[in-house]
matplotlib code that plots the C-alpha trace (Angstrom):
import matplotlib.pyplot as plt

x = [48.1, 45.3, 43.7, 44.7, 41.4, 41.0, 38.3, 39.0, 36.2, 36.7, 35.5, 33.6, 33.4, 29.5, 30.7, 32.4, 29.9, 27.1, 28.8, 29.9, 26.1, 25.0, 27.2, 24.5, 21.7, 18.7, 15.0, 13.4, 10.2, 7.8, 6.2, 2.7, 0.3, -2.5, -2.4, -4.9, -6.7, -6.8, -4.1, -1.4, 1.7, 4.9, 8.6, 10.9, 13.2, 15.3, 16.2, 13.0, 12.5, 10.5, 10.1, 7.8, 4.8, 2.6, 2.2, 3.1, 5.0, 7.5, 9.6, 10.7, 13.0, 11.6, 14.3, 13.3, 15.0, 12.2, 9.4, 6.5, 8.3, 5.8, 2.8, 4.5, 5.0, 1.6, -0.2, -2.2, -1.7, 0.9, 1.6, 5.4, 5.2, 8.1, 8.7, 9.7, 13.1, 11.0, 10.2, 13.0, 11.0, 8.6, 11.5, 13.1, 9.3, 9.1, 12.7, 11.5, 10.4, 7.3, 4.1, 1.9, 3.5, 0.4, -0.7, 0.5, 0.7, -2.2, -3.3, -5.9, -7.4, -7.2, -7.8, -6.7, -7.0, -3.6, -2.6, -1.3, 0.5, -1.7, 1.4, 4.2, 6.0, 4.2, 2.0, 1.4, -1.1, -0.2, -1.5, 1.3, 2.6, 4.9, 7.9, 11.1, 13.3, 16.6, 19.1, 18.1, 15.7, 12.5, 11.6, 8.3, 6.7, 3.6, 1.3, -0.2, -3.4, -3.7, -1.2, -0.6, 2.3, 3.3, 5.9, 7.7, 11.4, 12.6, 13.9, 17.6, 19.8, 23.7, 26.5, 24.0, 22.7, 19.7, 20.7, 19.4, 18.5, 18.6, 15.2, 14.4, 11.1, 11.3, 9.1, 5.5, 5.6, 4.0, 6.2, 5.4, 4.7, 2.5, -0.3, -3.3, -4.2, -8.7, -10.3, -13.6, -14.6, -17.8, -19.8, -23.5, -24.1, -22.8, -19.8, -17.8, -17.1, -15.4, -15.7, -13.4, -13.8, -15.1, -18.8, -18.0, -17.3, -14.6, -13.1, -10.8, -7.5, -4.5, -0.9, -0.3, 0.9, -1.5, 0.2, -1.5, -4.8, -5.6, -6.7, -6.1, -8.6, -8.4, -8.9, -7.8, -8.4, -8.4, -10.9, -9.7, -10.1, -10.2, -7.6, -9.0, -11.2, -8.8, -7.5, -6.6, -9.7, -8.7, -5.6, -6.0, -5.1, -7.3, -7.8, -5.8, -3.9, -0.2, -1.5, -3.1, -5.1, -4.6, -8.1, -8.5, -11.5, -12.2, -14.6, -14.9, -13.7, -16.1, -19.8, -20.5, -22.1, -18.9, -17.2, -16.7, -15.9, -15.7, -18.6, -17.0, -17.4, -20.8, -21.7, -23.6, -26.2, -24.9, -27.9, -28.0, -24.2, -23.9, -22.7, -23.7, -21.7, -18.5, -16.7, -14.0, -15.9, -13.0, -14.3, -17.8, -17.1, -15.5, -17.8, -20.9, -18.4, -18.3, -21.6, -22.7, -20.2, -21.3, -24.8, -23.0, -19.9, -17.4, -15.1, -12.5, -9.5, -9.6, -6.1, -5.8, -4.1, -3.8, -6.4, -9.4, -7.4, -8.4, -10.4, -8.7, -11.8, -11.2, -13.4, -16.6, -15.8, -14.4, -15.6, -12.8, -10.3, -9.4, -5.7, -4.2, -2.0, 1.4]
y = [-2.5, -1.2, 1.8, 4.6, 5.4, 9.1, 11.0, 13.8, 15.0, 14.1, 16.1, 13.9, 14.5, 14.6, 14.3, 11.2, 9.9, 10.6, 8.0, 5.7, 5.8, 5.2, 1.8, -0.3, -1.6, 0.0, -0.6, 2.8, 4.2, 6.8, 8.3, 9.9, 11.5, 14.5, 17.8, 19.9, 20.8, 17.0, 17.8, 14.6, 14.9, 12.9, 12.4, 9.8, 7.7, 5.1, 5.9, 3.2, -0.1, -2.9, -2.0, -4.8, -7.5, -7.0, -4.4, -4.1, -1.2, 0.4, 3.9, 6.3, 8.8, 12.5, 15.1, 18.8, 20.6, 18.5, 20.7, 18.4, 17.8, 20.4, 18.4, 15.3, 16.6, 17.4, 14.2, 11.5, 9.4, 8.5, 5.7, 3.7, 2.6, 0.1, 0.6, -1.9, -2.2, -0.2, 2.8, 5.0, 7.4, 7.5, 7.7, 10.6, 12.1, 11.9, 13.5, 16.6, 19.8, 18.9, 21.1, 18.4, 15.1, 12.4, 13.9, 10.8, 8.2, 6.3, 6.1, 5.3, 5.7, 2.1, 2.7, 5.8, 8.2, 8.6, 8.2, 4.3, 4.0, 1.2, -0.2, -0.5, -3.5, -3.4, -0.8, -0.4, 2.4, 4.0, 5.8, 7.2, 5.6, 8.0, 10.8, 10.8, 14.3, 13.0, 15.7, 17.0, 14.2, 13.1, 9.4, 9.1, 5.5, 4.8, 1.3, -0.4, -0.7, -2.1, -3.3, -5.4, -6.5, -8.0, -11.0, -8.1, -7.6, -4.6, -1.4, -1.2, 1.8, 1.5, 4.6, 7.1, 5.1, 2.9, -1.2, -4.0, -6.7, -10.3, -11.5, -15.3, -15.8, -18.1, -20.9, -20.2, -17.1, -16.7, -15.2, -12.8, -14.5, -17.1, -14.0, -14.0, -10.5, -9.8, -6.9, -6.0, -3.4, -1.5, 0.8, 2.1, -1.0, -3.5, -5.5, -7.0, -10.4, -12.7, -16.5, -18.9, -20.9, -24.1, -22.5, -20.2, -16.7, -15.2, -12.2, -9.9, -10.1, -8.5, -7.4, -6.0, -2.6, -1.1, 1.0, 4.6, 3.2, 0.6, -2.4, -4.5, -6.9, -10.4, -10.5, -6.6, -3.1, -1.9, -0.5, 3.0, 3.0, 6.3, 6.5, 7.2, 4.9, 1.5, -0.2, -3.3, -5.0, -8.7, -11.1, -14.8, -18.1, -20.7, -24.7, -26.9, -24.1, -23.2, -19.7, -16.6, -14.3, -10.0, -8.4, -4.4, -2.9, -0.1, 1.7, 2.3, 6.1, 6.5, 5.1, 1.2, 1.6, 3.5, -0.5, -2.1, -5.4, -9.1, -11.6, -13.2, -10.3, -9.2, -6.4, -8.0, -6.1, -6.5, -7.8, -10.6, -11.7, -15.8, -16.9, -20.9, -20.3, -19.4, -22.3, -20.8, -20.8, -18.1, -16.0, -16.3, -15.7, -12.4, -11.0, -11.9, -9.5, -6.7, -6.3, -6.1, -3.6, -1.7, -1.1, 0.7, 2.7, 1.3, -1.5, -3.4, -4.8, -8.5, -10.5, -14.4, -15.5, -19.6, -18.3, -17.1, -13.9, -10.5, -7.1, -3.8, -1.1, 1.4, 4.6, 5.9, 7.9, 11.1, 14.5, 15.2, 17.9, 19.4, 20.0, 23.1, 24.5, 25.9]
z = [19.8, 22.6, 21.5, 24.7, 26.4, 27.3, 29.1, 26.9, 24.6, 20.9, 18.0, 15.9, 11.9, 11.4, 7.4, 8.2, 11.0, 8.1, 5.7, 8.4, 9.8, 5.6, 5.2, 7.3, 4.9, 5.3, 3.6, 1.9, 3.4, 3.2, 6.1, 5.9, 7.9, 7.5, 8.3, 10.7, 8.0, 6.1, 3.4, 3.2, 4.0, 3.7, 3.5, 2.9, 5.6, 6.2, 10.2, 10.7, 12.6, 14.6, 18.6, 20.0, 18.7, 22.5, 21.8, 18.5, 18.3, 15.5, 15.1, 12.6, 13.4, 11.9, 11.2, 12.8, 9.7, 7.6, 6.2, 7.4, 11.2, 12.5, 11.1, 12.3, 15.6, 16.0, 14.8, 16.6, 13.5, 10.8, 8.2, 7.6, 3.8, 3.0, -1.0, -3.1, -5.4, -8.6, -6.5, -6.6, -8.4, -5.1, -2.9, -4.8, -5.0, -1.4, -0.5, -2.5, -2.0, -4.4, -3.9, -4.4, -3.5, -3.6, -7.3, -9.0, -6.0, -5.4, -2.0, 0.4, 4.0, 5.8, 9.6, 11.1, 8.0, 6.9, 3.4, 2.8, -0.3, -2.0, -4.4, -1.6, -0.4, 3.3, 5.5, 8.9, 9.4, 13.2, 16.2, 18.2, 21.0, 22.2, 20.9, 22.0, 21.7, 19.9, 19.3, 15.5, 15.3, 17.0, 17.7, 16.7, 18.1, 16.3, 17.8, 15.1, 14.0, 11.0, 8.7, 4.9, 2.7, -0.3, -1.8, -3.9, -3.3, -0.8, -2.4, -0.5, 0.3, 1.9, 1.2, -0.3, -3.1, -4.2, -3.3, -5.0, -2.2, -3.0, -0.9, -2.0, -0.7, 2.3, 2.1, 2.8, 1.1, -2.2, -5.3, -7.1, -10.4, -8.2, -7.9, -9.4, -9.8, -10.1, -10.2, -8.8, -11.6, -11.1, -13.3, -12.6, -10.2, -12.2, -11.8, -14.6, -14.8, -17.6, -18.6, -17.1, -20.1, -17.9, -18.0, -14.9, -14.2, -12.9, -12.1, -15.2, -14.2, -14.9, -14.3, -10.6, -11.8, -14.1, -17.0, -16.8, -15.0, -17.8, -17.2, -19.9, -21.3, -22.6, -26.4, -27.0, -25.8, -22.4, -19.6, -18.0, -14.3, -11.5, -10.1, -6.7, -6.6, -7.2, -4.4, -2.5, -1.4, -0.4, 0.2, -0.1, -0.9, -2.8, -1.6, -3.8, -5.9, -5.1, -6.6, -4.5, -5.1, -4.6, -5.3, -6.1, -6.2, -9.4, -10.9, -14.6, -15.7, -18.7, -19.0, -19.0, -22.4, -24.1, -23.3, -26.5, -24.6, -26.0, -25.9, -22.6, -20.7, -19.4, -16.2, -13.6, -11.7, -7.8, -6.3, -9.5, -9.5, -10.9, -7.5, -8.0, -11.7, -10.2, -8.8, -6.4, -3.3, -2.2, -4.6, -4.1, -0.9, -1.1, -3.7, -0.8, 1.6, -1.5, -2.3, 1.5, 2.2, -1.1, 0.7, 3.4, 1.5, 3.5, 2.4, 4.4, 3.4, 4.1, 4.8, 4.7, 7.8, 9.3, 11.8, 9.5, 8.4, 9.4, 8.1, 8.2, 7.8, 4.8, 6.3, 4.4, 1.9, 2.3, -0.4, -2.7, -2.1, -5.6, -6.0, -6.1, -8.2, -6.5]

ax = plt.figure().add_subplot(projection="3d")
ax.plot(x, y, z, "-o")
ax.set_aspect("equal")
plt.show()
């Protein structure tokens, strides 16, 4: 049977448009961005998508009834944070009305200062492009400037709820359980670094999520780390190993000589690192890059790529702002 068409107007449900609109599959993302006075800000959405790669260009849609659409509307610069499928609890942080939502989410400035949610699935820190006035939204177009991403699976959403995605890895891309995981820990001007039981030193490695800030260490106990001060540093794969490697860089939370640390582990002042006793040249490599950009205070994030890979700049550092209680 032909449906009749009719120029008439029809009244349209927006109940029933809502949960027609919510059965296409969407990823989960927080937006962020700073206020005029430096203060983050941020929300969750899912109303988000690829525009172009020359330029490269993406969108978010930003709803006007949200508390932050005035900072949003008024921004040069924002971040899209795709989370991955064990971050509900940052999703349902973000759609809150919490006073202080980055309290307990580690984040850092990459390129153009706002806050990138170091343990996402994928970043892409923005300048905007453009806004577009869409009835109760606005179409914000943000051209990126720097961006990073991870082999973890998507955190899903379809009908209202969380959805788990089934993402196989396509070939080329490393899983999860295929990461190394090092950290650059550094107390006083040292840096700690740990036998590879070949004669060598290596990096201390770890789990990628961190339980409370500790990093674990190889033959018991654990190191506690500042929060503020971990974060991705490099992104790279090793000659001859099907593994990769994800780098943070951290600083010790209590003094060097409070470490009761096994015999394989020994600080290293930075100027006096062991570089012809560590064999990955990879690593060698990137610890030359760390200790030259520790001269100057500001760091970049470096990402392997078929072409030489890349650097996104992390800004100097920026003086604390204590938090406020509500």
């Amino acid at each position: 049977m032909q449906a009749e068409v009719t120029d008439k107007p029809i009244a349209i449900d927006p109940v029933a448009l809502r949960r027609a609109f919510g059965t296409f599959v969407t990823g989960v993302t927080v937006v962020t961005t700073r206020d005029a006075e430096g203060r983050p800000r941020g929300m969750t959405a899912n109303s988000f998508t690829s525009v172009s790669l020359d330029p490269p260009l993406l969108l978010v849609c930003v709803g006007k009834g949200a508390s932050s659409f005035p900072v949003f509307q008024a921004t040069d610069h924002f971040a899209v944070n795709l989370l991955r499928e064990a971050q509900t609890d940052v999703s349902n942080l973000f759609a809150s009305k919490s006073a202080d939502k980055f309290a307990a989410v580690s984040h850092d400035r990459i390129h153009t200062g706002a806050p990138v949610l170091t343990d996402c699935l994928t970043w892409f820190d923005c300048t905007v492009h453009d806004r577009v006035d869409a009835g109760d939204h606005t179409i914000l177009i943000g051209k990126v400037q720097a961006f990073g991403t991870s082999p973890s699976a998507p955190l899903g959403f379809c009908r209202g709820s969380y959805a788990q995605v089934k993402n196989p890895l396509p070939p080329g891309w490393l899983s999860s359980h295929d990461m190394i995981v090092g950290y650059l820990v550094e107390a006083e001007g040292t840096l700690l670094l740990v036998r590879d039981g070949k004669h060598g030193w290596t990096l201390p490695s770890a789990p990628r999520r961190l339980a409370n800030g500790r990093l674990p260490v190889a033959g018991g106990g654990d190191l506690a780390l500042l929060p503020d001060d971990t974060f991705l540093y490099s992104v790279f794969d090793v000659d001859g190993s099907d593994s990769g490697y994800l780098i943070y860089r951290a600083r010790l939370a209590q003094p060097r000589a409070a470490c009761d640390l096994p015999e394989q582990f020994s600080f290293f002042p930075l100027d006096q690192l062991p570089y012809d006793e560590i064999p990955t040249p990879e690593i060698r490599g990137m610890l030359r890059r760390y200790v030259s950009e520790s001269a100057g205070g500001r760091f970049g994030i470096y990402m392997d790529s078929h072409d030489g890979g890349r650097i996104a700049m992390v800004g100097a550092a920026q003086p604390r702002i204590p938090h406020q209680q509500p």
